[in-house]
C-alpha positions as CSV (number, residue, x, y, z in Angstrom):
1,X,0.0,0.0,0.0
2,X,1.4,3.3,-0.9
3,X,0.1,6.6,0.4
4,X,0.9,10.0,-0.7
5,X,1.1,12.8,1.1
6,X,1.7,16.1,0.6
7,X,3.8,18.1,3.1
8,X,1.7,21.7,2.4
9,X,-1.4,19.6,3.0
10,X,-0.5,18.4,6.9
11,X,-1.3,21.6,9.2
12,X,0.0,20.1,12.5
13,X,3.3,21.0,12.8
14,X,4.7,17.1,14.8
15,X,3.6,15.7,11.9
16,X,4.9,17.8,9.8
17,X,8.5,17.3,11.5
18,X,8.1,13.5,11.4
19,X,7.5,13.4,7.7
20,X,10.3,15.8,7.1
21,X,12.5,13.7,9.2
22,X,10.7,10.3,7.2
23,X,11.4,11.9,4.0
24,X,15.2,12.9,4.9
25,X,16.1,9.2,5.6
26,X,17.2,8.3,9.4
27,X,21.1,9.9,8.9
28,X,19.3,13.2,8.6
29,X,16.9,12.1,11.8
30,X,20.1,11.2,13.8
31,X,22.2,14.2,13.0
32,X,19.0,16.6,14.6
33,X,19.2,14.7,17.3
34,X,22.6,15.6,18.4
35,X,22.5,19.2,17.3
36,X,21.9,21.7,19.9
37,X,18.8,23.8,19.5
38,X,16.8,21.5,18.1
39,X,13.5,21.8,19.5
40,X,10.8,19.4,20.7
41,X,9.4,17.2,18.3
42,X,6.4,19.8,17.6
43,X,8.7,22.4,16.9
44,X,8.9,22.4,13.0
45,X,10.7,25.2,12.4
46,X,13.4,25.0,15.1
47,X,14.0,21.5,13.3
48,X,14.6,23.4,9.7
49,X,16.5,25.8,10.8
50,X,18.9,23.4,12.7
51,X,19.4,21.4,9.6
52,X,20.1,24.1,7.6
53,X,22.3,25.6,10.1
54,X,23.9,22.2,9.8
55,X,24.2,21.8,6.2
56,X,25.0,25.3,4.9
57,X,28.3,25.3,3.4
58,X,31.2,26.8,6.3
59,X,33.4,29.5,4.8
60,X,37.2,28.6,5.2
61,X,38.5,32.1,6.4
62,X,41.9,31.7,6.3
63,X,41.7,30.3,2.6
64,X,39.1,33.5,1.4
65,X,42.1,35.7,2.8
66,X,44.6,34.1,0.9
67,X,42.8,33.8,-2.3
68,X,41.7,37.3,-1.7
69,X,45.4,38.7,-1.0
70,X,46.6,36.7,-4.2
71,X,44.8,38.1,-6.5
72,X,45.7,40.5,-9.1
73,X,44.4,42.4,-11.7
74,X,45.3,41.4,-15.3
75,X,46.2,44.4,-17.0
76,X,44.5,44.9,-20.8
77,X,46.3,47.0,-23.2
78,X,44.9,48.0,-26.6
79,X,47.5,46.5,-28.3
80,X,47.1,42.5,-26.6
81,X,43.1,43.8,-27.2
82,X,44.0,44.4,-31.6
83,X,46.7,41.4,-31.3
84,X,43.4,38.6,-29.9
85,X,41.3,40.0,-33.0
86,X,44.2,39.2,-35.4
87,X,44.8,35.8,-34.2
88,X,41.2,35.2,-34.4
89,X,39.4,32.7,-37.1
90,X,37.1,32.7,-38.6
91,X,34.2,30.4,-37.7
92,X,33.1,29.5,-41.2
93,X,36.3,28.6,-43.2
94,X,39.3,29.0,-40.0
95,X,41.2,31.2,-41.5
96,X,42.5,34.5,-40.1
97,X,39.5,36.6,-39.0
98,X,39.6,39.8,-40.8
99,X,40.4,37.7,-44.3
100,X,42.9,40.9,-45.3
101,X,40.3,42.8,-46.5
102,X,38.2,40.5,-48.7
103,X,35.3,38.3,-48.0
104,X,35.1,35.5,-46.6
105,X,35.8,32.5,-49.2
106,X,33.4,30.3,-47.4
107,X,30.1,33.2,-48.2
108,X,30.4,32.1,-51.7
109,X,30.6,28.3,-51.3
110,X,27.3,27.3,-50.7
């Protein structure tokens, strides 16, 4: 027998946590039970807010810092700028890009 339940549907809020923790699997039911300010079992929300305490990503501050004090600015002249467009090809026929002032050959092969 299989019976489906929507979780907007169930009002009280003990229920509510017991099919969140149901649907979750019993890792996720064992890891709110050791975190601290959990909640009773009718507190919903304390529950959510727990686990997402839990699973939000931590931020390594020592690394940001380093990254951050590494970086650098790459510096753009307008000569690298024209230098990119010369090396580029072209996307129909892979030549040179600007074709040295004629069409492309590949327009005319249809």
């Amino acid at each position: 027998m299989y019976l489906a339940v929507a979780p907007h549907d169930v009002k009280d809020t003990t229920h509510k946590r017991a099919l969140l923790l149901y649907s979750a699997g019993e890792e996720v039911a064992d890891i709110l039970e050791t975190l601290p300010d959990q909640g009773e079992a009718k507190d919903y929300d304390k529950g959510v807010t727990a686990l997402n305490a839990y699973f939000h990503p931590k931020v390594n501050k020592t690394y940001e810092v380093y990254i951050f004090r590494n970086a650098t600015s790459e510096v753009h002249t307008v000569k690298a700028t024209s230098q990119k467009v010369k090396n580029k090809q072209c996307y129909r026929c892979g030549e040179n890009y600007r074709h040295k002032g004629r069409p492309c050959p590949a327009l005319s092969e249809v």
